[in-house]
Each structure stands twice: as C-alpha cells, then as structure tokens.
Backbone of each chain as ProteinMPNN parsed JSONL, in Angstrom:
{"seq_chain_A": "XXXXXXXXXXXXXXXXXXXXXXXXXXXXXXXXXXXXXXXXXXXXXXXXXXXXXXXXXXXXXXXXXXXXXXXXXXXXXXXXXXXXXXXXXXXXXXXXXXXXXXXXXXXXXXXXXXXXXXXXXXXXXXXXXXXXXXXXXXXXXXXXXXXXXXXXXX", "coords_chain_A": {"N_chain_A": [[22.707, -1.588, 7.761], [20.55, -2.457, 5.361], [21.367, -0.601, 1.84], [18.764, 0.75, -0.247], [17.874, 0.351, -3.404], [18.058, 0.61, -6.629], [17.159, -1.093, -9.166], [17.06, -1.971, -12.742], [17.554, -3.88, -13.762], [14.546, -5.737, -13.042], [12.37, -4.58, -14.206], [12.316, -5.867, -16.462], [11.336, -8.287, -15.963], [8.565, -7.855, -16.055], [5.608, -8.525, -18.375], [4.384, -6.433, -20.572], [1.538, -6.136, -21.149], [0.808, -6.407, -18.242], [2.084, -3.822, -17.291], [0.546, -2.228, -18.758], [-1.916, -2.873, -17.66], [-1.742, -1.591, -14.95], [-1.073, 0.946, -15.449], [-3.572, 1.126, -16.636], [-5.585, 1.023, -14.569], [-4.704, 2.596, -12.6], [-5.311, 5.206, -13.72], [-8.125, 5.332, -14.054], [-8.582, 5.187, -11.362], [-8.001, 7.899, -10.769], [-9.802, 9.015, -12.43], [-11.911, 8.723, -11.51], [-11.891, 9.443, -8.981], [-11.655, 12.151, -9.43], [-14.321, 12.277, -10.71], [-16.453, 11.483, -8.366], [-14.74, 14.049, -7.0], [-15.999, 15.991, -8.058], [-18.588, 15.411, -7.844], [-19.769, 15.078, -5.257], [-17.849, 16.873, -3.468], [-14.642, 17.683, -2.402], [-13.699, 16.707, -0.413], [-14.633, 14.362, 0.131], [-14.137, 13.029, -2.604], [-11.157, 13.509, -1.93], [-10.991, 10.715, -0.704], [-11.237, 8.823, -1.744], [-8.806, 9.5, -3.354], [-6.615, 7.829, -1.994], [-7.835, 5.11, -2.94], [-7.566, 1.538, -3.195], [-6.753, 0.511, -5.55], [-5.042, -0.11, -7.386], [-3.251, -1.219, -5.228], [-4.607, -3.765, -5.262], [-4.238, -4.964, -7.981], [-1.937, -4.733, -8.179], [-0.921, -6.619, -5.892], [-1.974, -9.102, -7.033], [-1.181, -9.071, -9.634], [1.589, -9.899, -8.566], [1.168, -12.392, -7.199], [0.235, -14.231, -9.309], [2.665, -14.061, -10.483], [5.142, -15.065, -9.221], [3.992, -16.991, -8.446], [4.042, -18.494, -11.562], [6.694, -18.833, -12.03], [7.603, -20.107, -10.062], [6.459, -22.494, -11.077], [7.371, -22.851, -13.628], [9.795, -23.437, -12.72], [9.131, -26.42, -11.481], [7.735, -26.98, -9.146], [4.716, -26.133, -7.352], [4.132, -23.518, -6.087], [2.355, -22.043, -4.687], [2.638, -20.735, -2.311], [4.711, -19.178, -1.925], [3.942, -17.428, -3.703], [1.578, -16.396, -3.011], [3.336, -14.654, -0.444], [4.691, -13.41, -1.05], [3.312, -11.752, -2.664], [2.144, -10.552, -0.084], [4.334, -9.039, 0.903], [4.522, -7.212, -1.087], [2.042, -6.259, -0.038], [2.764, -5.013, 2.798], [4.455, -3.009, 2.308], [3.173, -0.98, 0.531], [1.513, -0.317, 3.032], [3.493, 0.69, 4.698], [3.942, 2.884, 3.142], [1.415, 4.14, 2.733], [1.516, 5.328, 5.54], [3.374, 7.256, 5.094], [1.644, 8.782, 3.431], [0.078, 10.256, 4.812], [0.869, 11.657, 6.158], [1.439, 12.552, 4.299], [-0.661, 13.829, 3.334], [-1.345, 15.426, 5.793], [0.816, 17.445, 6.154], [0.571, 18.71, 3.5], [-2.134, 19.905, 3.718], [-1.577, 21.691, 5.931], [0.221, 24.073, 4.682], [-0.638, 24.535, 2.497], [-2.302, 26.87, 2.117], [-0.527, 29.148, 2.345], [1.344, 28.525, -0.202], [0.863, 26.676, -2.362], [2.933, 25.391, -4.32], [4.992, 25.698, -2.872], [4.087, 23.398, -0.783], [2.767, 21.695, -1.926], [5.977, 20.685, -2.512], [7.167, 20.233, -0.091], [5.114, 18.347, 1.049], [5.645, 16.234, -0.368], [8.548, 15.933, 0.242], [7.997, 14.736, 3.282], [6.307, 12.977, 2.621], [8.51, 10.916, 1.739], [10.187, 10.697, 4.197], [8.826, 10.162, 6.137], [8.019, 7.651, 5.089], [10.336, 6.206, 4.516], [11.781, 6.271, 6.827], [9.414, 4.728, 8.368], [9.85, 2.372, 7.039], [12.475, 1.923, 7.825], [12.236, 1.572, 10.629], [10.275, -0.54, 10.627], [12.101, -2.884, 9.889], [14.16, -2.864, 11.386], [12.871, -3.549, 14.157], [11.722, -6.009, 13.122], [14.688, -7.168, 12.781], [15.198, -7.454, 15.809], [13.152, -9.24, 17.383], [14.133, -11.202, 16.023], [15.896, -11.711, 16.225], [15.363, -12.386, 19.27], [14.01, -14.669, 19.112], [15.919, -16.343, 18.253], [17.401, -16.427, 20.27], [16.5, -18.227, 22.364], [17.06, -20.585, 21.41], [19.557, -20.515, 21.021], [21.038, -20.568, 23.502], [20.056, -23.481, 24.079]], "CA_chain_A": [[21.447, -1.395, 7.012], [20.901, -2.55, 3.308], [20.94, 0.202, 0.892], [17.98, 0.565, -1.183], [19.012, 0.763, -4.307], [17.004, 0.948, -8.173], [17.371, -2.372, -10.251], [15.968, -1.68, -13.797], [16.921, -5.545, -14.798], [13.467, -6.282, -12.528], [11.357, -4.038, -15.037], [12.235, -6.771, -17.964], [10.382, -9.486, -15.762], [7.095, -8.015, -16.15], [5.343, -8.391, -19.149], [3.998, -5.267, -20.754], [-0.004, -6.504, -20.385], [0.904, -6.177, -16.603], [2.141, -2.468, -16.88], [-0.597, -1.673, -19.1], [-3.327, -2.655, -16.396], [-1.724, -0.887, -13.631], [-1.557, 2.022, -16.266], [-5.643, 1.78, -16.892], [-6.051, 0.984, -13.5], [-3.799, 4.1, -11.773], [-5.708, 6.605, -14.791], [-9.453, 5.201, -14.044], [-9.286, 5.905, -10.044], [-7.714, 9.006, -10.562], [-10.636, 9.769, -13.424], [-13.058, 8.053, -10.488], [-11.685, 10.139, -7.805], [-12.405, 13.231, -10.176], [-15.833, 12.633, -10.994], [-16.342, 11.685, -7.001], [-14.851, 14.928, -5.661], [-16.949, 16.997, -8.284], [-19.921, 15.234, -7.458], [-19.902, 15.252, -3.541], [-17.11, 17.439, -2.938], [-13.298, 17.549, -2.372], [-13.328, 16.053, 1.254], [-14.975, 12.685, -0.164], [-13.041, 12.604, -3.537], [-10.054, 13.431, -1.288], [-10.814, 9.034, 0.295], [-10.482, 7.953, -3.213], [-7.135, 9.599, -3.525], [-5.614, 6.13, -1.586], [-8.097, 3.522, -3.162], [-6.341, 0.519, -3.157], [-7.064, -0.178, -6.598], [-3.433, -0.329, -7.595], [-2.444, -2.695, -4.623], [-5.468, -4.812, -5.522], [-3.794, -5.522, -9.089], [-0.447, -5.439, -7.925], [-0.452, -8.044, -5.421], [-2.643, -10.399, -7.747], [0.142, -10.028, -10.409], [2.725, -10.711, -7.953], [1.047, -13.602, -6.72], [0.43, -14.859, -10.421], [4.378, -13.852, -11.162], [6.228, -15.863, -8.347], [3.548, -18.589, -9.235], [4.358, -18.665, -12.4], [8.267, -18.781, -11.702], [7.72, -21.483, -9.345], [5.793, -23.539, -11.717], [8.598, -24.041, -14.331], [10.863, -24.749, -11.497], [8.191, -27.836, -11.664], [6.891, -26.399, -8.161], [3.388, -25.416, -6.782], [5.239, -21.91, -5.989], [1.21, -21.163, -4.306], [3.139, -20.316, -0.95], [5.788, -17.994, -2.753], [3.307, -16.062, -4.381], [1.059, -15.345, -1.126], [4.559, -14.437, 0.221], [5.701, -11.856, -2.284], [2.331, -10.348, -2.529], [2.161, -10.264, 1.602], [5.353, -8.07, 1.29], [3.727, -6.063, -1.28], [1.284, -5.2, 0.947], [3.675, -4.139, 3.563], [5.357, -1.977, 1.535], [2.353, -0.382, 0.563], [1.488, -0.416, 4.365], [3.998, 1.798, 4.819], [3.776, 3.91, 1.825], [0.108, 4.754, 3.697], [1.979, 6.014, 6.424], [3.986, 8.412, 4.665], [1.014, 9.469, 2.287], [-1.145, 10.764, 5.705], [2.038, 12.911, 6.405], [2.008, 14.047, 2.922], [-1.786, 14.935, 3.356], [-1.628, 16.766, 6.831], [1.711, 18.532, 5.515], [0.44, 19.514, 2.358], [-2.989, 20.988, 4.172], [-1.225, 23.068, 6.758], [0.984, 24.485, 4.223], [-1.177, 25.304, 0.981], [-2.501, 28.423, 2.099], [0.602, 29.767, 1.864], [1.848, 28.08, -1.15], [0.82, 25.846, -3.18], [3.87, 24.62, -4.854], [6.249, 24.921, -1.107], [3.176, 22.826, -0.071], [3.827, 20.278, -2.795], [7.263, 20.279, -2.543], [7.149, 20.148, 1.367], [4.583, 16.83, 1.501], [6.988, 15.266, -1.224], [9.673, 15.472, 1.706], [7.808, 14.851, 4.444], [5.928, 11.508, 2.45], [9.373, 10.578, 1.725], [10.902, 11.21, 5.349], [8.558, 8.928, 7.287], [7.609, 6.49, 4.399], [11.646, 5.317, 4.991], [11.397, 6.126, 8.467], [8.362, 3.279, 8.763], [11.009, 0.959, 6.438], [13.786, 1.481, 8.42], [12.092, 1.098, 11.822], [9.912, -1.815, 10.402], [13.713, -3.47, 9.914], [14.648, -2.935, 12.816], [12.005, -4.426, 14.646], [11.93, -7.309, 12.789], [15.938, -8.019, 13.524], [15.66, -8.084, 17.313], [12.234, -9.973, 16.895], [14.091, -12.3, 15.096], [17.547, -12.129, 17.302], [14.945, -12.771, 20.351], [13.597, -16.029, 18.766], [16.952, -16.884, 17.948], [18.468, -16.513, 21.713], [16.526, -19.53, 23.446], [17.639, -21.731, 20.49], [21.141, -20.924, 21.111], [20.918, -21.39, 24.699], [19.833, -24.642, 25.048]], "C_chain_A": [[21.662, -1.72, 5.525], [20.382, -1.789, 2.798], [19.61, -0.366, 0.1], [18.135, 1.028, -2.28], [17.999, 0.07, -5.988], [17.454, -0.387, -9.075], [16.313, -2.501, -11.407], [15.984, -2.771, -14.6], [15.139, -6.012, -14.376], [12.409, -5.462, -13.613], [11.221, -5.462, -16.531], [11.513, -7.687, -17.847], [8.925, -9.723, -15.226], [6.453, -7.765, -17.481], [4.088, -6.839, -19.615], [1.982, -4.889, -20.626], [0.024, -5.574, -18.898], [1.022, -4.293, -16.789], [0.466, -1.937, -17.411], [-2.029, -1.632, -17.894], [-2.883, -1.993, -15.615], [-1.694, 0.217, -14.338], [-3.161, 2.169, -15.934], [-6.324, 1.809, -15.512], [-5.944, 2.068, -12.604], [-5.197, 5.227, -13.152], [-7.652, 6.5, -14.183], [-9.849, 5.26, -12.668], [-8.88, 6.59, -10.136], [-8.944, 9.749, -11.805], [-12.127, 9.788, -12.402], [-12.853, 9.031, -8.99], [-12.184, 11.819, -8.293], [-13.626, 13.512, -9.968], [-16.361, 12.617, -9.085], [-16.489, 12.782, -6.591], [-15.817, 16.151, -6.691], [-18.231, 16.904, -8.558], [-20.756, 15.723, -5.68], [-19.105, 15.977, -2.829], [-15.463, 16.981, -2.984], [-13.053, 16.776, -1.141], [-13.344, 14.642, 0.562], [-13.762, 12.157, -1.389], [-11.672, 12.406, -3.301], [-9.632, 11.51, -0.642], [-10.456, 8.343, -0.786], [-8.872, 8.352, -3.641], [-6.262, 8.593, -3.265], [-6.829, 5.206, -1.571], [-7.334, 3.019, -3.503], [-6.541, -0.092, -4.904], [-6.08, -0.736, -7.241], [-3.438, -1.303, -6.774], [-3.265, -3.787, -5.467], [-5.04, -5.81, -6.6], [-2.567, -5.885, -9.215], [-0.508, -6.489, -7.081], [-1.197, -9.266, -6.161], [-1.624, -10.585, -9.056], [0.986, -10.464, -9.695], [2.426, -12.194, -8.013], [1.158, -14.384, -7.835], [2.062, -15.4, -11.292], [4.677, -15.038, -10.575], [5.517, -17.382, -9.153], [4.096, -19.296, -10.282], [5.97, -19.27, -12.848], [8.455, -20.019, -11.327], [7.173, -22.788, -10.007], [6.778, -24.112, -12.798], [9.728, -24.263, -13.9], [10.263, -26.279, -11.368], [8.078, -27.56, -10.083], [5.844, -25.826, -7.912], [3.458, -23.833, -7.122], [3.462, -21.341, -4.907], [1.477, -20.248, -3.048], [4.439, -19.006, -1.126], [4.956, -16.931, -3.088], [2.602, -15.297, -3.229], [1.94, -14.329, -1.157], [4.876, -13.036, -0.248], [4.202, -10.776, -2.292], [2.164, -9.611, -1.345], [3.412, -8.806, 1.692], [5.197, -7.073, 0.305], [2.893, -5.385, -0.617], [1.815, -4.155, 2.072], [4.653, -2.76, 2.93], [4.23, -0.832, 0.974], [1.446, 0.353, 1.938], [2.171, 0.943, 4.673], [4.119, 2.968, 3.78], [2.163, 5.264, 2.353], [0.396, 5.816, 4.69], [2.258, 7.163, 6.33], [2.748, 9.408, 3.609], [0.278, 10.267, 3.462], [-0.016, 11.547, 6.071], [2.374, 13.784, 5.353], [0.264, 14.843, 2.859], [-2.084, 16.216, 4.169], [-0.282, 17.51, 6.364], [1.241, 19.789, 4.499], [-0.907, 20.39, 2.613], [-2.627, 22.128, 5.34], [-0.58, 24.083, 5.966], [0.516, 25.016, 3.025], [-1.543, 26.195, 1.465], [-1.581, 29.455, 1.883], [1.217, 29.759, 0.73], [1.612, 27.204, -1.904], [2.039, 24.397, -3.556], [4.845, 24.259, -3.723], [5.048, 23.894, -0.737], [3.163, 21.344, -0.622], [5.107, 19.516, -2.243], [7.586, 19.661, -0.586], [6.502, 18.764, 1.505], [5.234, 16.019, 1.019], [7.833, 14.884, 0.02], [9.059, 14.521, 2.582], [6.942, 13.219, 3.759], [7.301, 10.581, 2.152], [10.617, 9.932, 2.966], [10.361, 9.893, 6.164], [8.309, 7.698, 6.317], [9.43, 5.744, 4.668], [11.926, 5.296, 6.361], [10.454, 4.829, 8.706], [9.844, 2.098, 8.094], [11.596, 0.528, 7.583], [13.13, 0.989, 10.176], [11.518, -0.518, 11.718], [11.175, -3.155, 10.482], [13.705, -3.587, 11.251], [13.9, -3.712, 14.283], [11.945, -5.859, 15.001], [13.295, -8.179, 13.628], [15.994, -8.349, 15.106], [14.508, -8.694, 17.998], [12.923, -11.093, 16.721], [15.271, -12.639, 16.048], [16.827, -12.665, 18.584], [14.958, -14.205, 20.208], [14.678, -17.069, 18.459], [18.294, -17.65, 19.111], [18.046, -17.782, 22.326], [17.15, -20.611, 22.839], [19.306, -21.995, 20.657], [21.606, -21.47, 22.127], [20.991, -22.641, 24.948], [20.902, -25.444, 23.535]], "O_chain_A": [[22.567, -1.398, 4.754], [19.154, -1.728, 2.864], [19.396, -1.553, -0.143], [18.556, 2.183, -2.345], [17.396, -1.002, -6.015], [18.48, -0.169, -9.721], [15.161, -2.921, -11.295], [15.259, -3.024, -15.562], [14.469, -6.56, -15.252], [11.381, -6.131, -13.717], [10.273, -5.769, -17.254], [10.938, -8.204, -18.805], [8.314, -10.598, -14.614], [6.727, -6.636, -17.888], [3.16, -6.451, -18.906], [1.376, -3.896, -20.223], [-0.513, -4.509, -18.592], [0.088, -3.578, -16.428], [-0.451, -1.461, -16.741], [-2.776, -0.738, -17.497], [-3.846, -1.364, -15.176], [-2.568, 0.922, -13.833], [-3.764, 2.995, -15.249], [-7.362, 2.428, -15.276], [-6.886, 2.465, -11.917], [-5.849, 6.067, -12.532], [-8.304, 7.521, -13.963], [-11.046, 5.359, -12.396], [-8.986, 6.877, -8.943], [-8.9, 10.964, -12.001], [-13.086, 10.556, -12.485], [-13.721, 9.177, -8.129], [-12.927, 12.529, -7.615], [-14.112, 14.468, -9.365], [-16.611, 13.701, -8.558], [-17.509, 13.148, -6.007], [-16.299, 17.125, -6.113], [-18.951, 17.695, -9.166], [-21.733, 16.338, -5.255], [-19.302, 15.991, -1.614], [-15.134, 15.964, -3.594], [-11.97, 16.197, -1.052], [-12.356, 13.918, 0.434], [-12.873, 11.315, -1.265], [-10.958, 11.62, -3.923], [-8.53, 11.095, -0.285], [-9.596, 7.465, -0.855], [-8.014, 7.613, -4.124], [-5.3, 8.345, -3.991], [-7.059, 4.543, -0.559], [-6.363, 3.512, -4.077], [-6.384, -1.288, -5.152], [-6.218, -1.876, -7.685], [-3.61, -2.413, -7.278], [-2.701, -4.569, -6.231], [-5.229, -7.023, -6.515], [-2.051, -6.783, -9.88], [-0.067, -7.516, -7.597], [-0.928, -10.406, -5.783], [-1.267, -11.673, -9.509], [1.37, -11.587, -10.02], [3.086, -13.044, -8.61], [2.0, -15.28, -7.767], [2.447, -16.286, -12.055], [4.54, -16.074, -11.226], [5.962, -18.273, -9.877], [4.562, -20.429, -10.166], [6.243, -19.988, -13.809], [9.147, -20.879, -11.872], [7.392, -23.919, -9.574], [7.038, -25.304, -12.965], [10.58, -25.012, -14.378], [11.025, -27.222, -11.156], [8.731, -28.517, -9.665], [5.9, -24.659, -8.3], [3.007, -23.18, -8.063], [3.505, -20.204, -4.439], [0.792, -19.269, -2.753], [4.795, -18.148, -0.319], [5.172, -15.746, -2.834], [2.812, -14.205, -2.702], [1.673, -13.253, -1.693], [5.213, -11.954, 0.232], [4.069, -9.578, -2.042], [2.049, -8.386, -1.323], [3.293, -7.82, 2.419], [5.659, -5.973, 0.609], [2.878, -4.157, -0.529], [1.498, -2.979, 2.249], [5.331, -1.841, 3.388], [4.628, 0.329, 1.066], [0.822, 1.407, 1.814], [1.6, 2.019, 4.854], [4.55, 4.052, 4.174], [1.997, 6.483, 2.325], [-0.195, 6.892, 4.777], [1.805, 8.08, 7.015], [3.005, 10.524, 3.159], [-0.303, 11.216, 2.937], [-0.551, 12.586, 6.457], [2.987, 14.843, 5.214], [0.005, 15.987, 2.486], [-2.592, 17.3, 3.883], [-0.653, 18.664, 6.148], [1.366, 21.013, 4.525], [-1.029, 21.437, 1.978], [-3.253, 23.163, 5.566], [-0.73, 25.197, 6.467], [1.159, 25.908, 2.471], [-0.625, 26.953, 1.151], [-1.844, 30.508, 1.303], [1.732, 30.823, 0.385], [2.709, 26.777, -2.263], [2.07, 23.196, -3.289], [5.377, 23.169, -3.511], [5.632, 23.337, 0.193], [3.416, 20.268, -0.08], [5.285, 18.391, -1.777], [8.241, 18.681, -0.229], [7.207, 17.914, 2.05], [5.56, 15.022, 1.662], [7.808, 13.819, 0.637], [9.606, 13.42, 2.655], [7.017, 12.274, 4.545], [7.118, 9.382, 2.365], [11.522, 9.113, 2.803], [11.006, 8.965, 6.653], [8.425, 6.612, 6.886], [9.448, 4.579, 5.067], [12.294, 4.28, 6.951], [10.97, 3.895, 9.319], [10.538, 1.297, 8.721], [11.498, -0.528, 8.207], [13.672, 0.065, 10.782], [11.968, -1.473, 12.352], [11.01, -4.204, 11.106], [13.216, -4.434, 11.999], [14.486, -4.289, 15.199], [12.01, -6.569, 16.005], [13.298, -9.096, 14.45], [16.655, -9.266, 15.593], [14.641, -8.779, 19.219], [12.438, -12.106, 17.224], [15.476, -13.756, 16.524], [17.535, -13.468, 19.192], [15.659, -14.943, 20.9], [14.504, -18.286, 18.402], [19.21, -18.473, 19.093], [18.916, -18.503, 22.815], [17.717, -21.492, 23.486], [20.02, -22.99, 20.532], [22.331, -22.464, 22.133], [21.747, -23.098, 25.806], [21.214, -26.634, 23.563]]}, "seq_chain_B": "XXXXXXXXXXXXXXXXXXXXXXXXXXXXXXXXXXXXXXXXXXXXXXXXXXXXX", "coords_chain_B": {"N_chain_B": [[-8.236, 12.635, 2.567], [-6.356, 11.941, 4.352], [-7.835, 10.108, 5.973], [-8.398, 8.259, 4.2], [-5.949, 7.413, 3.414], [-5.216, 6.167, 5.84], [-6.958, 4.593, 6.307], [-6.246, 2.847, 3.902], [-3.798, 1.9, 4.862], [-4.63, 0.35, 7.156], [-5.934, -1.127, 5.422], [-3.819, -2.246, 3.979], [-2.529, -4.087, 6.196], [-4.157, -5.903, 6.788], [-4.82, -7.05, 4.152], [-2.053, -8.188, 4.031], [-2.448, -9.98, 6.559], [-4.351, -11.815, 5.853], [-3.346, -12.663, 3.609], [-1.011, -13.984, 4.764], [-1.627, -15.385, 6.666], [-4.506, -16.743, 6.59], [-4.164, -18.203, 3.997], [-5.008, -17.32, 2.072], [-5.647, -16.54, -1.751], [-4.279, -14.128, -3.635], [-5.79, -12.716, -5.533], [-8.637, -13.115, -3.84], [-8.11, -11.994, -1.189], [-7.363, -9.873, -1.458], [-9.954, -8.364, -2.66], [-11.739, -9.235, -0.092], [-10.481, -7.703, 1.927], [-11.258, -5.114, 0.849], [-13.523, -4.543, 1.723], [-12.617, -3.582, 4.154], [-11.417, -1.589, 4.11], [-13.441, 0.392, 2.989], [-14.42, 0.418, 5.23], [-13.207, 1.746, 6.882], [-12.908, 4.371, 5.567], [-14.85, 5.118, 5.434], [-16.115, 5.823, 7.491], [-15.737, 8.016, 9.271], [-17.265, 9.88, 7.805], [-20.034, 8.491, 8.461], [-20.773, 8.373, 10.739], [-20.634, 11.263, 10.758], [-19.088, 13.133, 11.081], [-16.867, 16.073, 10.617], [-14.521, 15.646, 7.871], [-13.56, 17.536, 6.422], [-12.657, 20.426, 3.916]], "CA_chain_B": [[-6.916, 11.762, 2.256], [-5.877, 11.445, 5.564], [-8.931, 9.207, 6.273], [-7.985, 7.686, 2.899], [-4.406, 6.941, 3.713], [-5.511, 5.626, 7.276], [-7.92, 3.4, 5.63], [-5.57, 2.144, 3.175], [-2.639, 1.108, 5.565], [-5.65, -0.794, 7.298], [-6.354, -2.55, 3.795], [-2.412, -3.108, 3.445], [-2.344, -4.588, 6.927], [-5.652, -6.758, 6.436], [-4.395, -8.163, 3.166], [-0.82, -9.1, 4.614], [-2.508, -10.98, 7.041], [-5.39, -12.787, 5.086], [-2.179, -14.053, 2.836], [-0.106, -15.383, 5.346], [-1.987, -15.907, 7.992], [-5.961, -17.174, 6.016], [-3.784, -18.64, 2.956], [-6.252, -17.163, 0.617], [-5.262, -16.074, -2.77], [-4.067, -12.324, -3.6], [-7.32, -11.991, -5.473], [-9.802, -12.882, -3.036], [-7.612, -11.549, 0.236], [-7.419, -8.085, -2.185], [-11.251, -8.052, -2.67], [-12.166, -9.214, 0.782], [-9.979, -6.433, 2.629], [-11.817, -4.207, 0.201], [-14.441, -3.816, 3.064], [-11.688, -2.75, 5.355], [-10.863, -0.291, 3.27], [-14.698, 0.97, 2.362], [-15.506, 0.58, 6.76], [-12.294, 2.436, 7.276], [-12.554, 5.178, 4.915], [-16.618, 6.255, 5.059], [-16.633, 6.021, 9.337], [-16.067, 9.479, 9.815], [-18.48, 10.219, 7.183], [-20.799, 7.866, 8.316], [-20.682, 9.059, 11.951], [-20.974, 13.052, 10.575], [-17.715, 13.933, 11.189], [-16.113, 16.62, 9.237], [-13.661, 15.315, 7.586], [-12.346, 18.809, 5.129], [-13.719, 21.738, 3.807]], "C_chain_B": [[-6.359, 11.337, 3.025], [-6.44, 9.87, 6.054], [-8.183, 7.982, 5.215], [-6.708, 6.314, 3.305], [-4.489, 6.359, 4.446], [-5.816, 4.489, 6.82], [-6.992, 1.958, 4.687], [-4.095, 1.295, 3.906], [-3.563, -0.039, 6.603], [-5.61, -2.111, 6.462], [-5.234, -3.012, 3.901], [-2.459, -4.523, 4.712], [-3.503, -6.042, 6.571], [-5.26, -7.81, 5.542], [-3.251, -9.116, 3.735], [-1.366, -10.427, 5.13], [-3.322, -11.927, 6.425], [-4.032, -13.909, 4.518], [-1.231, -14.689, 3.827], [-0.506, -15.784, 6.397], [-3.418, -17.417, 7.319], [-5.288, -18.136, 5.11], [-4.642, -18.178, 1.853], [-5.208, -16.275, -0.588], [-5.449, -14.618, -2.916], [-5.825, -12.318, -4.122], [-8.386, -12.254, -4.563], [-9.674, -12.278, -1.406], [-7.75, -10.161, -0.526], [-8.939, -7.704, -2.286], [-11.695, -8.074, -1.125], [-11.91, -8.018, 1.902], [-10.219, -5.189, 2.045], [-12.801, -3.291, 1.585], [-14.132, -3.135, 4.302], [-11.786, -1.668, 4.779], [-12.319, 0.959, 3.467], [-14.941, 1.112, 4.431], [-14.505, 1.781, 7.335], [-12.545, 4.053, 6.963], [-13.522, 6.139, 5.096], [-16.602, 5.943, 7.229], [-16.879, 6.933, 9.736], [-17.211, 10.379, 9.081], [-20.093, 9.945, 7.919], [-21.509, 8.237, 9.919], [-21.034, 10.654, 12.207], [-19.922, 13.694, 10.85], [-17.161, 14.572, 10.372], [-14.873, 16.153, 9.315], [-13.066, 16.495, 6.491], [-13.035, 19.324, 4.705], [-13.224, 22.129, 2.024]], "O_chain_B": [[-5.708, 10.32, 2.788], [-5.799, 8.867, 6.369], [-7.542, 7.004, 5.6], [-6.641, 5.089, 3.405], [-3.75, 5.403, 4.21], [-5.11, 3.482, 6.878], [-7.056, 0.731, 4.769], [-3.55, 0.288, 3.455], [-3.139, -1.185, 6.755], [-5.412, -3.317, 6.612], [-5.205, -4.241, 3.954], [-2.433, -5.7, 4.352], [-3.136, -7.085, 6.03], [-5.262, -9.017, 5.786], [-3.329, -10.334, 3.895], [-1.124, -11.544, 4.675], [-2.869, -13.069, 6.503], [-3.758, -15.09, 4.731], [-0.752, -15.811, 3.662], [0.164, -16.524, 7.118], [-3.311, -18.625, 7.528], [-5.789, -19.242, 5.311], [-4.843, -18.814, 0.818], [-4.254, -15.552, -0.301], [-6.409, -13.968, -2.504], [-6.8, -12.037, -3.425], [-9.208, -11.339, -4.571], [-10.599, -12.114, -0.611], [-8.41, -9.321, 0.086], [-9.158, -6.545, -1.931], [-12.058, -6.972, -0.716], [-12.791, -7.497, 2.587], [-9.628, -4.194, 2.463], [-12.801, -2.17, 2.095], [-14.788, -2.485, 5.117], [-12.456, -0.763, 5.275], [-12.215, 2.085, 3.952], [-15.695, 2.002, 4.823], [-14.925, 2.635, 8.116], [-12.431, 4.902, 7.847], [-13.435, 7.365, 5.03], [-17.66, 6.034, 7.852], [-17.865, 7.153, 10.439], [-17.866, 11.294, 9.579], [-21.025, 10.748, 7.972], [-22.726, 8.33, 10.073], [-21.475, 11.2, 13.218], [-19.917, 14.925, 10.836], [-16.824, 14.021, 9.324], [-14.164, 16.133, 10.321], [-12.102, 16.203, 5.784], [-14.214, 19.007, 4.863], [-13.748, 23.071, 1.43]]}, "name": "protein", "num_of_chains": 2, "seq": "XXXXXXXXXXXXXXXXXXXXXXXXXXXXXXXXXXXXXXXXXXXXXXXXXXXXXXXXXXXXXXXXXXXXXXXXXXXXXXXXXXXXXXXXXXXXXXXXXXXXXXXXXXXXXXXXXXXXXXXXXXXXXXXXXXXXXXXXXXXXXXXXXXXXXXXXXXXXXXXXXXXXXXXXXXXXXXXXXXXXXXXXXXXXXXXXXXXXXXXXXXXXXXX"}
C-alpha cells in the first residue's frame, strides 16, 4: 500500500487568489447554510452542510492548474486537466462517504455528549473515509491485474 | 446531512464521469452535476419525508 503522506512543497503551486476563493467560497456556504437552517430549520440547513460549492471551485482550478502546466510544456494539457479534476472528484466522492458516517455517528451520540459526539464522528469520518480509499485501491489493482492477464496470455 | 452527504457523493460521482467520460470542462461538468446534487438532496423533502427534527 502507498503511504499517504503530507507534502507542503504542493501548497507553493497554488497561487494565493486560488486559496482566497476557496476561503470566500468555504465562509459564504457555511454563512448560506446558517441563514438556511434559521430560516426553514436545522434538517434543511443540515443539506447545505455538503454543498458542493468547494468541489465546484476546486476542480475548475485544478482543471485550469494542470492546463496551465501543460501549456508551457507547449501542450494542449485539456485532457490532463479533466483528469486531475476527475480524481478530485473521487476523492471528494469518498470524503462523502465518510461525512454520512460522521452525520449518523454524531446524531446517535449527541444526546449524550456533545463534544464525545464530535470527537466520535471525527473518528468514525476518518475510519471509513480511508476505508473507501483503501478499498477503492484495491479494486482498482485487480481491475487492472484482470485487464492485464489476457494481454499476457496471448 | 446525511441526505446532504448522499447527495454530494452522487455530485462527486456525476462530475467524475461527465469529465472523463462527456469530455466537458470542470466548469460546466461542476455546474451541470449541480442538478444531481439539488435532485439528490431535496427528494426526501420533496416526497415529505422526514428527514430530522
């Protein structure tokens, strides 16, 4: 399995514009999810909790990034960028996964506690969100070892 | 949030494929799988289902 593992050179090769929007963007559905749940309630404001508003901006910088990359390689790069945003999505994909394990966690468990209720969905969005990774992996390789067997064969 | 979260691994899935399957560009595969998101998210609403108290 390949470690996953924190590389803080990749923070230098986004320009600070970029953070800033996913800044105003992350602050203005969580100000939008606000007004929401204390208009119509906590259930509804609760659907805005995972608007995609974030992916929406992240995979359109990706796609712009790689582009961009690929362009003063003196390349198109339009098939790179797709690419990279596509596996943003997946990654977000699974991030989904683990966030609906941190919602039903964290509602069986607040009545009791609050903060164990916190601390408990933390785990438990943590637990299966690498759980989806690692199975997603895994998948893939004998997916990929299948497609690989008739080729060797013949 | 559940709904939410549901909804949104929908949208992730949706987009993936638009980009490598449709070829369409992040921004208009990110807007278009918007409606996933919005058919996903309001169903149980939209149906009367409680969704949380």
């Amino acid at each position: 399995m390949i470690p996953v593992r924190l590389c803080l050179s990749a923070l230098k090769q986004t320009c600070w514009h970029e953070y800033a929007l996913r800044f105003v963007l992350g602050g203005a559905a969580t100000v939008l999810t606000g007004m929401i749940g204390a208009r119509f309630g906590a259930s509804v404001g609760g659907l805005f909790l995972a608007l995609p508003a974030l992916l929406c901006a992240s995979a359109t910088l990706i796609d712009r990034h790689e582009r961009l990359a690929k362009r003063r390689a003196g390349l198109k790069g339009n098939r790179r960028g797709r690419l990279a945003a596509a596996l943003d999505a997946v990654g977000a994909g699974l991030g989904s996964i683990g966030l609906i394990a941190f919602a039903a966690t964290f509602s069986t468990i607040v009545a009791g506690s609050s903060s164990a209720a916190f601390f408990a969905a933390v785990m438990a969005w943590a637990l299966v969100s690498v759980a989806a990774w690692w199975l997603r992996r895994k998948l893939r390789i004998v997916r990929l070892h299948r497609r690989k067997m008739p080729a060797a064969a013949t | 949030m559940m709904y939410g979260a549901a909804a949104l691994a929908c949208y992730s899935f949706v987009l993936c494929q638009l980009l490598v399957r449709c070829h369409l560009s992040a921004v208009y595969a990110s807007i278009l799988a918007l409606a996933v998101w919005l058919a996903v998210a309001f169903y149980p609403l939209v149906i009367g289902l409680e969704v949380g108290k």
